[in-house]
SELOFI-857030 format. One record per residue: residue number from 1; residue in one letter; x, z, y of N, C-alpha, C in turn. Coordinates in Angstrom, 2 decimals, m for minus. Atoms other than C-alpha are relative to their C-alpha. Example, Ala and Ser with C-alpha at 12.3 -4.5 7.8 and 13.67 -1.06 7.14 Angstrom:
% SELOFI-857030
1,A,0.89,0.00,m1.19,12.30,7.80,m4.50,0.90,0.00,1.20
2,S,m0.82,m0.06,m1.19,13.67,7.14,m1.06,m0.77,0.73,1.09
END
This chain:
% SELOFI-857030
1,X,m0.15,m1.25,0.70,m200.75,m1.91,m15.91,m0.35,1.15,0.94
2,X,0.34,m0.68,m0.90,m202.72,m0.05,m13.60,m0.25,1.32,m0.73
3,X,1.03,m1.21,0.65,m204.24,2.50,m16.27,1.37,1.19,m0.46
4,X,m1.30,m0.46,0.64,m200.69,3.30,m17.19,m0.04,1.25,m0.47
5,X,0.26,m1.54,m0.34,m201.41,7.03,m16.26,m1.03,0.93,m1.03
6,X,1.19,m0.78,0.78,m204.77,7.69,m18.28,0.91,m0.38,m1.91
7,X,m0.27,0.55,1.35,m202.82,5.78,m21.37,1.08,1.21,m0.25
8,X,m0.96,m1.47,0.20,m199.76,8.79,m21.05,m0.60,1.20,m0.29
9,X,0.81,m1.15,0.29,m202.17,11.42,m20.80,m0.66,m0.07,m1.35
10,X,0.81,0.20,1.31,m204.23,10.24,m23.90,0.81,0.16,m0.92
11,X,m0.86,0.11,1.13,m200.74,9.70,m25.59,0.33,1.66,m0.48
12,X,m0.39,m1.64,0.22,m200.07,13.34,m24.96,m1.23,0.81,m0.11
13,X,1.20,m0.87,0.59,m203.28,15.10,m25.15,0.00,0.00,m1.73
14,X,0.38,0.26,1.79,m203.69,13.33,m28.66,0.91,0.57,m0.92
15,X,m0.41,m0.65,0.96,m201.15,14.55,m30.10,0.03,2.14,m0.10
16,X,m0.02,m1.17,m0.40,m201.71,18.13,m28.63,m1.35,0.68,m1.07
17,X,1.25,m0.48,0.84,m205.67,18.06,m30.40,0.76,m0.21,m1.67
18,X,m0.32,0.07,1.31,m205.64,18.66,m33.76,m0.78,m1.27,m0.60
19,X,0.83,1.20,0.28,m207.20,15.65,m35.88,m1.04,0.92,m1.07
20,X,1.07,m0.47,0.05,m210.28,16.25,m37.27,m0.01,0.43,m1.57
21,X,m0.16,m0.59,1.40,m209.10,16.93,m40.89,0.84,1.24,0.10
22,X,m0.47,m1.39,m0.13,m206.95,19.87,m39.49,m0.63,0.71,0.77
23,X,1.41,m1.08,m0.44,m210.07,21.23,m38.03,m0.76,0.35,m1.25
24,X,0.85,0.03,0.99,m211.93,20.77,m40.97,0.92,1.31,m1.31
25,X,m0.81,m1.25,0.90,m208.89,22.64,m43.30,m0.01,1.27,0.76
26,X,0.14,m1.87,m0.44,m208.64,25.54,m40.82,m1.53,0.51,0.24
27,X,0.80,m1.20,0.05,m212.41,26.44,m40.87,m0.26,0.26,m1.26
28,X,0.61,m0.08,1.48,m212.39,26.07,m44.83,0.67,1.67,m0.31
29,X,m0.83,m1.01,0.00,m209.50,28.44,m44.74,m0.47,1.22,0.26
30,X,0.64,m1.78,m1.02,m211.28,31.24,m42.54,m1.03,m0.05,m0.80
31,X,1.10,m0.28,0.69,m214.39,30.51,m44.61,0.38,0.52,m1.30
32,X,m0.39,0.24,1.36,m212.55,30.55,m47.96,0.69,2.18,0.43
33,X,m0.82,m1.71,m0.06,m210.51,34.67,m46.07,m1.32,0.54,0.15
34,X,0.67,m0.80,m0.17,m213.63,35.63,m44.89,m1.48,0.04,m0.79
35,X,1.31,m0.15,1.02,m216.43,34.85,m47.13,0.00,0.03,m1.34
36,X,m0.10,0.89,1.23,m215.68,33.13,m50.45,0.99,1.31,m0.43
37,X,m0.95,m1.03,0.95,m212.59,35.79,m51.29,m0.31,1.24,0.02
38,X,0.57,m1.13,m0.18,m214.23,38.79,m50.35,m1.10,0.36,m0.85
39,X,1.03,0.52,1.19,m217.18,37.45,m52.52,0.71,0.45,m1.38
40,X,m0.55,0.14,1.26,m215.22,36.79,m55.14,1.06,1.31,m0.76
41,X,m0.54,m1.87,0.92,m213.13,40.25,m55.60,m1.12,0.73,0.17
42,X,0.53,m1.30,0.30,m215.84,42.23,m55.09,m0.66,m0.09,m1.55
43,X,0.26,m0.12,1.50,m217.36,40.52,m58.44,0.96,0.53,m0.84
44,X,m0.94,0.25,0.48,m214.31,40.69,m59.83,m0.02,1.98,m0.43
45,X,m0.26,m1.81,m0.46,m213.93,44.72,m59.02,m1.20,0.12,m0.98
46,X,1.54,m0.80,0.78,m217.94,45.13,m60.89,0.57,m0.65,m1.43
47,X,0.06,0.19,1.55,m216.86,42.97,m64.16,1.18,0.97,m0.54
48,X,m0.93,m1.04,0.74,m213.53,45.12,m64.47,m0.76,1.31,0.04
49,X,0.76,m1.24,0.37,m215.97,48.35,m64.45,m0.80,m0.34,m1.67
50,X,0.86,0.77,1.65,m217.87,46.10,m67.69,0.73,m0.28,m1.06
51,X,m1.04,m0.18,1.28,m214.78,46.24,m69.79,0.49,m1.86,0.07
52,X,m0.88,1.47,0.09,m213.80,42.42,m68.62,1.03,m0.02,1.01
53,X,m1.38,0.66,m0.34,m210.40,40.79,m67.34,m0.66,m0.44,0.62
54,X,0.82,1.07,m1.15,m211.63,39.49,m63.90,1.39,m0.10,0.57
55,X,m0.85,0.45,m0.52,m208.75,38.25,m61.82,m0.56,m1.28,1.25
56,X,0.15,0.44,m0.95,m208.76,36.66,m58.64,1.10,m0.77,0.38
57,X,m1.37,0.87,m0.65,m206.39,33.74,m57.40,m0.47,m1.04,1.00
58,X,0.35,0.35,m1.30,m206.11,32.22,m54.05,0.84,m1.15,0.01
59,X,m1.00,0.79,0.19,m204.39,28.99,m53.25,m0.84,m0.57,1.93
60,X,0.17,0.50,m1.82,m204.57,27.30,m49.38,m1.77,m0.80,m0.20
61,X,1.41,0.59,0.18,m207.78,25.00,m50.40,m1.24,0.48,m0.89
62,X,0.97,m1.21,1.19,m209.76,27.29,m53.19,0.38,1.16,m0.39
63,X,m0.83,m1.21,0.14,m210.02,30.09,m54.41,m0.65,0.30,m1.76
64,X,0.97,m0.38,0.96,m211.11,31.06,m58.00,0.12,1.48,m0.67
65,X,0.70,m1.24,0.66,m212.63,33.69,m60.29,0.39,0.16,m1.23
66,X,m0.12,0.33,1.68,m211.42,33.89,m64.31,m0.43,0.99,m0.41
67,X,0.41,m0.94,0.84,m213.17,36.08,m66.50,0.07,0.00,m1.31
68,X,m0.64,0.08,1.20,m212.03,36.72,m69.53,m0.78,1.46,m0.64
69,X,0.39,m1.24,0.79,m213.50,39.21,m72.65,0.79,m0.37,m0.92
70,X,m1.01,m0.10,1.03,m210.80,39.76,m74.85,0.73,m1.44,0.29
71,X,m0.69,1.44,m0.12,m209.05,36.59,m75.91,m0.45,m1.56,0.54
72,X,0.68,1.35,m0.44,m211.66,34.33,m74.72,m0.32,m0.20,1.45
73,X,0.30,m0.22,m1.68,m211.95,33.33,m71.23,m1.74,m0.72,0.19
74,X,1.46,0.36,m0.47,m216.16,32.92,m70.17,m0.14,m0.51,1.18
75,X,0.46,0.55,m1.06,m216.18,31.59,m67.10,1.82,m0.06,0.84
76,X,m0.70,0.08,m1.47,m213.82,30.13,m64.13,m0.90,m0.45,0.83
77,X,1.00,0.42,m1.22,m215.80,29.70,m60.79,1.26,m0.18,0.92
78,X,m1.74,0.19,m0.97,m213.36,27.77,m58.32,m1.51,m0.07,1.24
79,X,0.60,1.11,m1.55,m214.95,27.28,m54.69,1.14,m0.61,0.45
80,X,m1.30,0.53,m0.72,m213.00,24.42,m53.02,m1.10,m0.98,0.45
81,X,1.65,0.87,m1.58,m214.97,21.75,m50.38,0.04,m1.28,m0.32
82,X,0.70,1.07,m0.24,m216.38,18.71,m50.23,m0.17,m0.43,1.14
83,X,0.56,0.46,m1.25,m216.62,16.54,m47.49,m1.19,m0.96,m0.11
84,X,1.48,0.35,m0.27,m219.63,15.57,m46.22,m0.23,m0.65,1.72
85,X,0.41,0.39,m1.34,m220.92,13.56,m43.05,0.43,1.06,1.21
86,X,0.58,m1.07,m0.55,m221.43,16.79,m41.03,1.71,0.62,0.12
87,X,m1.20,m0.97,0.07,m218.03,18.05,m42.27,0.65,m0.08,m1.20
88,X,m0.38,m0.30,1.54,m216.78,19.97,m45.43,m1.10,1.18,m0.49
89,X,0.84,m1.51,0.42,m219.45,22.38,m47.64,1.22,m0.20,m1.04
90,X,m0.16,m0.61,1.21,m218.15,24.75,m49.85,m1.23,m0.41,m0.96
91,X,0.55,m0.13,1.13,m218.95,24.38,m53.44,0.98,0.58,m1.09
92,X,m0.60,m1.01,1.06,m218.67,25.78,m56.97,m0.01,m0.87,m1.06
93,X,m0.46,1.05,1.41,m216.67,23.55,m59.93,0.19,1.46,m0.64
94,X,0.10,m1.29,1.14,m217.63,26.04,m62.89,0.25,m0.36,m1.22
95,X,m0.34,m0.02,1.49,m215.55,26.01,m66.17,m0.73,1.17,m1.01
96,X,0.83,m0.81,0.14,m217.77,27.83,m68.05,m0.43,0.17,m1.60
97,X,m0.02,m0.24,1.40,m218.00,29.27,m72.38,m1.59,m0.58,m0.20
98,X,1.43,0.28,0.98,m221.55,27.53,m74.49,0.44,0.35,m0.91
99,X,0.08,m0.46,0.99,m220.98,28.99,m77.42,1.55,m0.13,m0.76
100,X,m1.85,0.38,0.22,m217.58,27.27,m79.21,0.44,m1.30,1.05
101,X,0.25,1.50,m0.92,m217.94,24.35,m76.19,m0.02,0.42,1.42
102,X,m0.27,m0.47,m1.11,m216.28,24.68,m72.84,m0.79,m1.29,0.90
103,X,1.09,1.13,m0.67,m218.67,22.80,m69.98,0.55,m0.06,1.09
104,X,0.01,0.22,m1.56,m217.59,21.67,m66.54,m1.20,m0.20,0.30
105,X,0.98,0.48,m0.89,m220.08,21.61,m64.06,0.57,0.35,2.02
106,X,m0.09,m0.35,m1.58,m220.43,21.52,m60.25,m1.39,0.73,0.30
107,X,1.10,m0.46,m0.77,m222.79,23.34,m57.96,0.03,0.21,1.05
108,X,0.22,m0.43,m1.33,m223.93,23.93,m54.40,m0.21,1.63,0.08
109,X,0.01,m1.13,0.21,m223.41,27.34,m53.69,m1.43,0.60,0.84
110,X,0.89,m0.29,m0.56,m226.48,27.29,m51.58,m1.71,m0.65,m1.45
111,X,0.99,0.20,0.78,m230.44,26.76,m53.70,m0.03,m1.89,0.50
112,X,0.27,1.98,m0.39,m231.25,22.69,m53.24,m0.72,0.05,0.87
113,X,1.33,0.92,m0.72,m234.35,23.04,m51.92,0.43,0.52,1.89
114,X,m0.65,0.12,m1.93,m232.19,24.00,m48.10,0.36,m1.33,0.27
115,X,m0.28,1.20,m0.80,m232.14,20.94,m46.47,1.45,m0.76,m0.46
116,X,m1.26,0.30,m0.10,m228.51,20.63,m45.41,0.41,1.71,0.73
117,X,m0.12,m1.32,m0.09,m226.19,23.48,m44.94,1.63,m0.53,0.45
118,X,m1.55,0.10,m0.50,m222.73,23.82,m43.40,0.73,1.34,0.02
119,X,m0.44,m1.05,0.13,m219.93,26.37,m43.66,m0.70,1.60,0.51
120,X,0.43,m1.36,m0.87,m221.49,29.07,m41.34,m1.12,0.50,m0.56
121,X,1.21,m0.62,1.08,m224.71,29.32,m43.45,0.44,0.55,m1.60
122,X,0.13,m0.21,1.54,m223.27,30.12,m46.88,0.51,1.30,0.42
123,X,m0.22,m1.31,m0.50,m223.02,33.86,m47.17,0.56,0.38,m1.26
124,X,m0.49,m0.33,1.22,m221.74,36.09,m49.50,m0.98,0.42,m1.07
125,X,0.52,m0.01,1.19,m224.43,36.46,m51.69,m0.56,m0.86,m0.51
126,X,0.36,1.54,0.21,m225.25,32.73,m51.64,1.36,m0.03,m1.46
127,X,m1.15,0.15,1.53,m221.50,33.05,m54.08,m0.22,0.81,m0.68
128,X,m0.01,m0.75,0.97,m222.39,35.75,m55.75,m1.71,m0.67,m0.54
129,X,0.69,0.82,1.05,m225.79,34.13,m56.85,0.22,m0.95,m0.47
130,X,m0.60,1.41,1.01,m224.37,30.82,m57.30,1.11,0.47,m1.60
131,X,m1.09,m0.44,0.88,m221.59,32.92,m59.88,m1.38,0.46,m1.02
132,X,0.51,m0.94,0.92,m224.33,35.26,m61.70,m1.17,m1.02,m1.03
133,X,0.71,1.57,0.10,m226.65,31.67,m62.00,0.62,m0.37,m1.14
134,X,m0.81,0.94,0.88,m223.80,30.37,m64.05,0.79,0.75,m1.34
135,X,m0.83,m1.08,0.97,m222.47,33.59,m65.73,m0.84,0.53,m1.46
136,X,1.42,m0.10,0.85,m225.63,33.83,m67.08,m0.12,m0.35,m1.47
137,X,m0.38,0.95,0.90,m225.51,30.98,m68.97,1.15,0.07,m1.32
138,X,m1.05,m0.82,1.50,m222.59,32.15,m71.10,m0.49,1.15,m0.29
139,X,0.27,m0.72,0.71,m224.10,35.18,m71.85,m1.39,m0.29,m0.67
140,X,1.01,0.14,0.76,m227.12,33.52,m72.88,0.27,m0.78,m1.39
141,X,m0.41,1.19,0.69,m225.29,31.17,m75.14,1.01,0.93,m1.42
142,X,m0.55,m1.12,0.81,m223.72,34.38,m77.02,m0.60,0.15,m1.18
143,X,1.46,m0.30,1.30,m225.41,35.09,m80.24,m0.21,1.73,0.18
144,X,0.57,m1.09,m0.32,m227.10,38.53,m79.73,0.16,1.01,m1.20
145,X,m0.79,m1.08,0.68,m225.25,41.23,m81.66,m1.15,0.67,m1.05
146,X,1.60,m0.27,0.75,m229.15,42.56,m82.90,m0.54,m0.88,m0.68
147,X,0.89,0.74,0.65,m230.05,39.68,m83.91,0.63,m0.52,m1.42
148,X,m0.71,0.62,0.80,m227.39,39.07,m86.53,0.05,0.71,m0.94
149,X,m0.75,m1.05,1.64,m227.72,40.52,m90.33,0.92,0.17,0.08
150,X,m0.92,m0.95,0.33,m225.59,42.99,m91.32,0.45,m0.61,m1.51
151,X,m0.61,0.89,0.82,m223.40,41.57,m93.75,m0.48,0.42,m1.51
152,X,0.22,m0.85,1.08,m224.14,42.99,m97.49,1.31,m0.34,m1.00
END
């Protein structure tokens, strides 16, 4: 038991490092204060100028977006992560209004055709296009107020 010494040190270092999933939660965290929620109220701040219910809620692993016009809610955009080889990317699980037909989907908050991408590349207008991408979509799915006879 010669090693005795390096085996104490290892016992105590190891528990001193963090393990590699409480590395991975504290940079989601700082990504989720400093990018993703900052993102996400400032939309939030432009649809309440548009006469909608935007609301913002935060929770330790995501954070999401609800938008609501009147009684109907059009969109939730959550970012919350994915692990991946490399790590964890942010992404965007989008509850989202088609017409009378509510749709889950997922998305990369980054375009596809980037390679590979890791927390430090997604910016804040990488979430705000991934949101307006998807917001879209419910307002395209609206029936168009002009286009609808007037009743007789």
């Amino acid at each position: 038991m010669s090693d005795w010494r390096k085996e104490l040190g290892g016992i105590l270092e190891g528990r001193a490092r963090a393990s590699r999933a409480e590395q991975e939660n504290a940079l989601f965290e700082a990504f989720l204060r400093q990018v993703a929620t900052p993102s996400l109220r400032e939309l939030a701040d432009e649809l309440i100028q548009h006469k909608r219910d935007a609301q913002v809620r935060e929770a330790p692993a995501a954070i999401l977006l609800s938008v609501r016009n009147g009684d109907v809610e059009e969109i939730a955009f959550r970012i919350i992560k994915r692990p991946a080889a490399t790590g964890v990317l942010p992404y965007a699980e989008v509850r989202l209004r088609k017409g009378l037909r509510l749709v889950k989907v997922e998305s990369f908050l980054r375009e596809p055709t980037v390679p590979s991408y890791g927390l430090d590349d997604v910016t804040k207008d990488d979430i705000i296009r991934c949101f307006l991408k998807h917001y879209r979509m419910v307002l395209d799915s609206e029936p168009n107020p002009s286009s609808v006879a007037p009743a007789t």
